[in-house]
N, C-alpha and C positions, 0 to 999 in steps of 0.2 A: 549512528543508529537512531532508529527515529520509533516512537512508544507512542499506539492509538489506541484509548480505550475505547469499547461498544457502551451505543445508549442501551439505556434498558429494555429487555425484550428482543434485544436482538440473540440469536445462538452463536453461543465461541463455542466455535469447531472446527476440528481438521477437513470435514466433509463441508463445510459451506466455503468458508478457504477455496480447497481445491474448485469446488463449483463457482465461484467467483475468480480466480486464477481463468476458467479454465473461457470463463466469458468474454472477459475482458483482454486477456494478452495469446489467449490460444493454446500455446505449447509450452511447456514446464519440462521440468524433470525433478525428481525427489531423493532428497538426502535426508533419509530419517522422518524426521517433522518436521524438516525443511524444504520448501517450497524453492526452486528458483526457477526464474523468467531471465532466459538468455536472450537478450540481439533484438528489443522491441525496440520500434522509435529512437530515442535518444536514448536509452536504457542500454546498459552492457551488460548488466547483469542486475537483478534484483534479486534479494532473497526476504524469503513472507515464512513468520512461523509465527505459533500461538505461547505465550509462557504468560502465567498467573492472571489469566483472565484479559489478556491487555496482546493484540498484536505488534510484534518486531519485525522493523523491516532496515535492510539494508540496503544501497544503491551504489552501484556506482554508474554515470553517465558516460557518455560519447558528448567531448564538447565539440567537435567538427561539425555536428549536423546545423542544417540549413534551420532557419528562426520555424519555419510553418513544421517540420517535422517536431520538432521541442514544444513547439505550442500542441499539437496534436498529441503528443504523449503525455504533457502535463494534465491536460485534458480528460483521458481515459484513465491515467492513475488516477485523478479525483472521483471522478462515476465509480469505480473501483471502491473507493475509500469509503466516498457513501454507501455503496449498496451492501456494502460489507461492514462497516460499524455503527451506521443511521446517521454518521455528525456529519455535514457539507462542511466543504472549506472554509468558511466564514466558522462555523461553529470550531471545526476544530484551531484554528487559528487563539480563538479567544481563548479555548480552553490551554493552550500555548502558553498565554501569557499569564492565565493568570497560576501557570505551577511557575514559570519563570516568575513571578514577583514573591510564591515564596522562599524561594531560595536566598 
């Protein structure tokens, strides 16, 4: 399980969520406050929900698919991630490490 907090100014909610969910991967279905995205790209299933300000996500993949389909879905989950928390890859990467160093 993987923990993205939002920059400042961005809105944590289930309505941008779903609006983002709904841009980026299309079809969902909903389990409570839970979001899941069946069958995209390399994705088998993901599940997106919101707890204490900070979004959780689950994944699990299809490793059979071909390099270009993998590369195109890693691709749209990031636009995804930014447009939905403001941190790009790079930012949230650093921010990665530095809760990994203080553990």
């Amino acid at each position: 399980m993987r923990e993205y907090r939002f920059k400042r100014g961005y809105r944590v909610c289930n309505e941008r969520l779903e609006e983002q969910i709904k841009k980026h991967f299309g079809e969902f279905e909903r389990e409570g406050d839970v979001f899941v995205v069946k069958n995209f790209g390399a994705i088998e299933e993901l599940r997106l929900w919101i707890e204490n300000k900070k979004l959780l996500a689950e994944s699990r993949t299809n490793p059979k698919v071909d390099d270009e389909t993998a590369l195109k879905t890693i691709k749209t989950y990031n636009r995804f991630l930014e447009e939905l928390t403001g941190y790009s890859a790079k930012e949230r990467q650093k921010l990665m490490k530095k809760e990994a160093e203080k553990l």
